[in-house]
C-alpha positions as CSV (number, residue, x, y, z in Angstrom):
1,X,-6.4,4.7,115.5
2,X,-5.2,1.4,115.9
3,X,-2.6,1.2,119.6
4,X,0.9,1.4,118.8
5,X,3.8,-1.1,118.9
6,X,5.8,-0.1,121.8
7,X,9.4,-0.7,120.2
8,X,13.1,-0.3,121.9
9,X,16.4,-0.2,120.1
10,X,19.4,-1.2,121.7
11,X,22.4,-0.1,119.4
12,X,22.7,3.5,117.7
13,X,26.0,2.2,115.7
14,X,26.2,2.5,112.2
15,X,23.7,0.2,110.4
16,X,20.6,0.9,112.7
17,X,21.8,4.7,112.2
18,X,21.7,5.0,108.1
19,X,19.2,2.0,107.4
20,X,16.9,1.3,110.3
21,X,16.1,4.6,112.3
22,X,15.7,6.7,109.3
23,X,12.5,4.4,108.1
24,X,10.7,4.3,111.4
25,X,8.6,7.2,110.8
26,X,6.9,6.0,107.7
27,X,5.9,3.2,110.0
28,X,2.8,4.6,111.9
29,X,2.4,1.1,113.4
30,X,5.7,2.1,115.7
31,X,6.1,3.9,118.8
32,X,9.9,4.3,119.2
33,X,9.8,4.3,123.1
34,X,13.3,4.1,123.9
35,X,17.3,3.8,122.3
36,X,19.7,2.0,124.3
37,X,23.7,2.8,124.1
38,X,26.6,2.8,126.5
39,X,28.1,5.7,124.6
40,X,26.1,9.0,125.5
41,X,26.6,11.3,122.2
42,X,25.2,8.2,120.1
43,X,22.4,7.6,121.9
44,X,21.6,11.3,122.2
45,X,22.2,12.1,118.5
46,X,19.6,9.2,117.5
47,X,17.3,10.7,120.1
48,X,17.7,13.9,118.4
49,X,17.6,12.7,114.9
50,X,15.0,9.8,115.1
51,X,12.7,11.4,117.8
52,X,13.4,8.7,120.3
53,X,11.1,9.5,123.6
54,X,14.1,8.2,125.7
55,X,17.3,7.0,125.9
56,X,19.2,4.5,128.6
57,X,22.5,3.7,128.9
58,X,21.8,-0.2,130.0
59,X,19.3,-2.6,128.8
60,X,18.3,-3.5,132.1
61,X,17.4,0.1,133.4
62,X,15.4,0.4,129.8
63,X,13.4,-2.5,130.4
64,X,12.6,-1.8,133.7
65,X,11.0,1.4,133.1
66,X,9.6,0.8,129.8
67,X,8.0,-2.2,129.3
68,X,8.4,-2.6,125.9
69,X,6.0,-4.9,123.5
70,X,9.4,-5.6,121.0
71,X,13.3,-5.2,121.0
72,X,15.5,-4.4,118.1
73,X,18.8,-5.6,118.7
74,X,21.5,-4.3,116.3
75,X,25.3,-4.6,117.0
76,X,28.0,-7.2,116.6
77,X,26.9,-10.8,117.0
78,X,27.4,-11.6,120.9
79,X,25.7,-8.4,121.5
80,X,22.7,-9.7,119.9
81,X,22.9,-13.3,121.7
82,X,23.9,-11.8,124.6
83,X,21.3,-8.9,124.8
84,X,18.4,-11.2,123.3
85,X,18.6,-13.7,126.4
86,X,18.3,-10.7,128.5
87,X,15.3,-9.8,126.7
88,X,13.9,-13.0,126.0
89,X,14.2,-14.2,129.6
90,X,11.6,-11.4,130.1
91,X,9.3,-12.9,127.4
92,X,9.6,-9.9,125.1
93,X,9.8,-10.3,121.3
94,X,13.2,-9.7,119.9
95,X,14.2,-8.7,116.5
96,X,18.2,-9.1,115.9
97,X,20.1,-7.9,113.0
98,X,22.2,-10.8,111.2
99,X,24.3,-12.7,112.0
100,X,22.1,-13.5,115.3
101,X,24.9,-15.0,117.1
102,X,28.6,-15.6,116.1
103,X,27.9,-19.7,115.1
104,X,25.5,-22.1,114.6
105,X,25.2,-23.2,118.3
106,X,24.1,-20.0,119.9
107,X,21.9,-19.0,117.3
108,X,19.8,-22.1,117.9
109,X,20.5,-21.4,121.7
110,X,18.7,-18.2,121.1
111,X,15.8,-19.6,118.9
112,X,15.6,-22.3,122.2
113,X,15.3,-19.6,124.5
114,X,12.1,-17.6,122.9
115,X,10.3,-20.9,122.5
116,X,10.8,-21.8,126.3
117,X,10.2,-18.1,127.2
118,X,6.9,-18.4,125.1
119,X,7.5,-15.3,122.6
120,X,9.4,-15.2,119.4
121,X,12.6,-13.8,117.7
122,X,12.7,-12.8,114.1
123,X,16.3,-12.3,111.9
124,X,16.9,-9.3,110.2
125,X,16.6,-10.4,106.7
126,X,16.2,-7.9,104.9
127,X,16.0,-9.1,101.6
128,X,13.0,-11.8,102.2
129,X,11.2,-8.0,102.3
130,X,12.6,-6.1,99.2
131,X,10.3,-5.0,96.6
132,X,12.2,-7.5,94.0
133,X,12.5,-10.3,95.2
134,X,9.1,-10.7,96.9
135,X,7.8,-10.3,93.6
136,X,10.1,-12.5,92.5
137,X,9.1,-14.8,95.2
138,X,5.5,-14.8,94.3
139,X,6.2,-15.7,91.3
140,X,7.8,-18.9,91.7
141,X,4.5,-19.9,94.2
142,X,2.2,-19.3,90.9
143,X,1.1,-22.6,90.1
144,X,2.2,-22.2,86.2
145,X,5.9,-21.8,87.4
146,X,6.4,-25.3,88.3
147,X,8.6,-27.2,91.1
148,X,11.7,-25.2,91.4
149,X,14.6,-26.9,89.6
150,X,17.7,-24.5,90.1
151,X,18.6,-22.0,92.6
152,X,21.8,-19.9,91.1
153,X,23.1,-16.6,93.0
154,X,26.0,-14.3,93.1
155,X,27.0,-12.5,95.9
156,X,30.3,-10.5,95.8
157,X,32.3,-7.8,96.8
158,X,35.5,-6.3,97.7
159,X,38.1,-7.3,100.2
160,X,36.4,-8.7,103.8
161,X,38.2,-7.8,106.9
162,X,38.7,-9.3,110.0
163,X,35.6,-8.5,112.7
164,X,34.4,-9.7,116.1
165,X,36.9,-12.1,116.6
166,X,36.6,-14.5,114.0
167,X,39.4,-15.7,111.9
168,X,40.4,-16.3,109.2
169,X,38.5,-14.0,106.4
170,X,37.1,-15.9,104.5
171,X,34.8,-17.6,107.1
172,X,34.4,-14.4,108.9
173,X,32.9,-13.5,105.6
174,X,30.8,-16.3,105.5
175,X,28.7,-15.6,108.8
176,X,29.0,-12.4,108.4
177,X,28.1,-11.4,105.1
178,X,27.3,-14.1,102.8
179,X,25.1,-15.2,105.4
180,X,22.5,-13.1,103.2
181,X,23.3,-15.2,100.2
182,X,22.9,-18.5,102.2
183,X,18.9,-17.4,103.5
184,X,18.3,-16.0,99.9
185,X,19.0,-19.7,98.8
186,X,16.7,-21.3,101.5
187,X,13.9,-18.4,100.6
188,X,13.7,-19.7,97.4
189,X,14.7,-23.1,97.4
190,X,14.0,-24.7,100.6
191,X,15.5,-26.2,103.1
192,X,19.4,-27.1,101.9
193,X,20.5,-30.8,102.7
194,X,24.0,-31.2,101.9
195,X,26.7,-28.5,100.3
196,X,29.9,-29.2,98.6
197,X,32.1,-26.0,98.1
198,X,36.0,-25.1,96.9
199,X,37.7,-22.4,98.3
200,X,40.3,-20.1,96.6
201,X,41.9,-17.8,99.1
202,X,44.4,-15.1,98.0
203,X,44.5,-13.4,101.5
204,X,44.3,-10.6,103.2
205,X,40.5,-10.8,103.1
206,X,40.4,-12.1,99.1
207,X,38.8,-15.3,98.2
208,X,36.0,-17.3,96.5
209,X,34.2,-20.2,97.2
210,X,32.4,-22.4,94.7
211,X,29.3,-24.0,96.0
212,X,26.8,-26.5,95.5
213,X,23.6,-26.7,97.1
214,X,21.2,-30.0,97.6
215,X,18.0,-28.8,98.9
216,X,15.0,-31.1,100.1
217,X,12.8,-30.6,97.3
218,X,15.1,-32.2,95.1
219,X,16.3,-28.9,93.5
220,X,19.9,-27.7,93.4
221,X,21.9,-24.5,93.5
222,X,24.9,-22.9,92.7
223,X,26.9,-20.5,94.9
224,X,29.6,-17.7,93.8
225,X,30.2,-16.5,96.9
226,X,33.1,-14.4,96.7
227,X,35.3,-11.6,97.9
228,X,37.5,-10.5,94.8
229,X,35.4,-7.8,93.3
230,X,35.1,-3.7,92.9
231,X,37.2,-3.2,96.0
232,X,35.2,-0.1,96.8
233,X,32.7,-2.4,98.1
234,X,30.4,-2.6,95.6
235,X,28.3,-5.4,96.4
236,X,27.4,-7.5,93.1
237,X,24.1,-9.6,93.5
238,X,22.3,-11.8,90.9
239,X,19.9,-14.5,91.7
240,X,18.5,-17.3,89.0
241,X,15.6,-19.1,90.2
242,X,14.3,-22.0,87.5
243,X,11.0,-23.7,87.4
244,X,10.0,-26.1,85.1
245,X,10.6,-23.7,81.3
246,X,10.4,-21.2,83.0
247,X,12.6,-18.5,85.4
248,X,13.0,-15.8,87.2
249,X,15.7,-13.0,87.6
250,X,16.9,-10.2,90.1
251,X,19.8,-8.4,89.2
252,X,21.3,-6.1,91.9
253,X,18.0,-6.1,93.6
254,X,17.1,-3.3,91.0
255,X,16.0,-5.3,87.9
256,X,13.6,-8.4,87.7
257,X,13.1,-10.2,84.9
258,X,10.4,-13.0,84.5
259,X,10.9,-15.3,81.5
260,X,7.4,-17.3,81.5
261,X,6.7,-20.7,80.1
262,X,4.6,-19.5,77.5
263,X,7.4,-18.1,75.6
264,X,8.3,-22.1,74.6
265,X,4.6,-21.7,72.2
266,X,4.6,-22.1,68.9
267,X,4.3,-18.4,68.1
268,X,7.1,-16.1,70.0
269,X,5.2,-13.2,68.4
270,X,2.5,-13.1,70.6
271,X,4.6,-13.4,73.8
272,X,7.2,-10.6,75.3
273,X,10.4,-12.6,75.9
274,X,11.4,-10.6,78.9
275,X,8.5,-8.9,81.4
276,X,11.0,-6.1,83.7
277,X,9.9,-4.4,87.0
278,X,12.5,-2.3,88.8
279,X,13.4,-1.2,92.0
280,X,15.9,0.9,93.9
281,X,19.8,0.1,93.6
282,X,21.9,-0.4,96.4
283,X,22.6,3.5,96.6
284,X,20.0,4.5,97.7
285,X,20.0,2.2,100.5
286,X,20.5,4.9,103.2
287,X,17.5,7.0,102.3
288,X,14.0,6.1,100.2
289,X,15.6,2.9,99.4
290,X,15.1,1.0,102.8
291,X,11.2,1.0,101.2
292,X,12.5,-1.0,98.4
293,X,15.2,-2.7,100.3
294,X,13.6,-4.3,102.8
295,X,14.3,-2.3,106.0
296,X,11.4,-0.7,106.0
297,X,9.3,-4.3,105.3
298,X,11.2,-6.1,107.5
299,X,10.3,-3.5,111.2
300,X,6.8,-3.1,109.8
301,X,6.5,-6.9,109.6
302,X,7.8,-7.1,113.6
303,X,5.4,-5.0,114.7
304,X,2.6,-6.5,112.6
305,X,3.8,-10.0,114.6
306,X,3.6,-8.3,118.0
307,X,0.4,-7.3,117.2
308,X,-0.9,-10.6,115.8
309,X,1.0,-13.6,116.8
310,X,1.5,-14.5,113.4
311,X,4.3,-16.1,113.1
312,X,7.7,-14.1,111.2
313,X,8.6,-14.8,107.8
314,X,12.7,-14.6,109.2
315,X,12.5,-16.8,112.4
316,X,15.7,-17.0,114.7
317,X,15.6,-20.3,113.6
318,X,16.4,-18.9,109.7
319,X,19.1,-17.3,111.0
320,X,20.8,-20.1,113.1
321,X,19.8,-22.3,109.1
322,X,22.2,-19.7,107.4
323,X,24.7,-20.0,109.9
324,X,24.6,-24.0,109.5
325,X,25.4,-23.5,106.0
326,X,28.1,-21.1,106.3
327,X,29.8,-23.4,108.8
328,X,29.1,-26.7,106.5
329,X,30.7,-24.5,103.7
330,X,33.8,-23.8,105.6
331,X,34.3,-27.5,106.4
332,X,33.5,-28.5,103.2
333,X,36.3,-26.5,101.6
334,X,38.8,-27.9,104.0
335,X,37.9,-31.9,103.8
336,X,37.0,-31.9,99.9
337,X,33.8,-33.7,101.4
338,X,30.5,-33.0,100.6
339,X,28.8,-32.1,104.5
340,X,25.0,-32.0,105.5
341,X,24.3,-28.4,107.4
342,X,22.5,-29.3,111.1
343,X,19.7,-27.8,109.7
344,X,16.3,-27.2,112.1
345,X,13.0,-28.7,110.4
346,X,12.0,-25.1,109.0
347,X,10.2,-25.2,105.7
């Protein structure tokens, strides 16, 4: 058998706790060699739960004794800019959940510092690795699908509250949540060149913005990214991609439908209008669903990096891009102008 990935956690909060620990151990690629957490029942009870070998209380002391090949990062923001330069300055591979930094500036501080340090850092988008939309993805590449003409998604959900520091709501929303929405957009589309957006704001953590995307390529998008929906958090997610008489759709990451160009022939009869696959729903997120959700993709695919070189599919530099976005959005909404996101040369 094949050496192991020597991986570290730092951060046994809530997330890593129900969606990332719990796939680790269908990932045989993945030596979980130590958790790292200032508070001692957390990082004890992931020890105990998720087989941990052991457990630090600071990054430093972890580090020193372990030598690990990767770092997971998973907290709030400034932990993960703060805690990846500590890593990075040691030329270790990070992977940070999303947001990787709180704005646009450190996140492409952070993707600076793993290029000078010689290694890498990968964002924790998840969704590049779910089951649906990588078929989806492939899709769209087929040659018979055409240039992509239209991006359209939906992302919404209840109320947003106010976290790590940033106000108001709505663009606390946008680099903390939505940020999803934004890289889903540049996965399919491209690299975005201007935005223009509307904001309706109702308070207390309820809004909607109205988007328009320009992307490179020529295509555009559409954006409902909003905050007015099922207010038990019930995250609603569509995404339209179009090609050329032709498109693609993912509904709730559950059900994809592919509409082919073939049903424009002359016959219908012969071609199926709609050709379904399904995955998991958001429900099952917290137990078999992080294989069709992406979490399990996405820890698999670090490793595989470490082991490799090859480059990752969600590069600190994607994450800093959806940042860019969510920051052009915001100023967008307030100047009625349409604003071109600092965008890295990615794609």
């Amino acid at each position: 058998m094949a050496q192991k990935t020597r991986i570290a956690f730092v951060g046994c909060g809530g997330h890593a706790t129900h969606s990332l620990y719990p796939v680790i151990h269908r990932i045989h690629e993945i030596d979980l060699v130590a958790v790292v957490d200032r508070i001692e029942e957390k990082r004890l009870r992931v020890q105990r739960q998720f087989g941990a070998r052991r457990v630090y209380a600071e990054v430093d002391e972890m580090l020193n004794h372990e030598e690990p090949d990767g770092v997971c990062i998973v907290g709030p923001p400034q932990m993960h800019y703060a805690v990846g330069m500590q890593v990075l300055e040691r030329g270790i591979p990070i992977f940070v959940e999303k947001p990787p930094a709180i704005d646009h500036e450190h996140a492409m501080a952070l993707a600076e510092a793993a290029r000078n340090a010689g290694t890498f850092g990968m964002t924790a988008f998840m969704k590049r690795f779910a089951t649906a939309y990588e078929e989806a993805k492939s899709i769209t590449m087929r040659s018979e699908f055409g240039p992509i003409s239209m991006v359209s998604i939906r992302y919404s959900h209840g109320a947003y509250p106010l976290i790590w520091g940033v106000e108001p709501e709505p663009l606390c929303c946008l680099i903390g949540n939505q940020c999803h929405a934004f890289d889903l957009a540049r996965f399919f589309g491209g690299d975005v060149t201007e935005v223009y957006a509307r904001l309706c704001d109702h308070g207390q953590g309820s809004f909607a913005f109205a988007v328009t995307l320009e992307f490179a390529n020529g295509a555009v998008g559409l954006l409902n990214s909003n905050a007015t929906d099922d207010p038990t958090w019930n995250i609603r997610e569509t995404l339209n991609v179009s090609g050329l008489l032709c498109s693609v759709d993912v509904e709730d990451m559950i059900h994809l439908d592919y509409r082919p160009r073939e049903v424009w022939s002359s016959d219908l009869r012969r071609v199926p209008w709609r050709q379904g696959m399904y995955a998991l729903p958001h429900a099952v997120a917290y137990g078999q669903g992080g294989q069709y959700l992406g979490y399990e993709g996405e820890l698999r695919h670090f490793a595989h990096c470490i082991r490799t070189g090859e480059k990752p599919r969600s590069t600190l530099d994607d994450g800093a891009a959806s940042l860019a976005i969510a920051e052009a959005i915001w100023e967008s909404s307030h100047t009625g102008r349409p604003v071109q996101p600092s965008m890295p040369a990615l794609l």
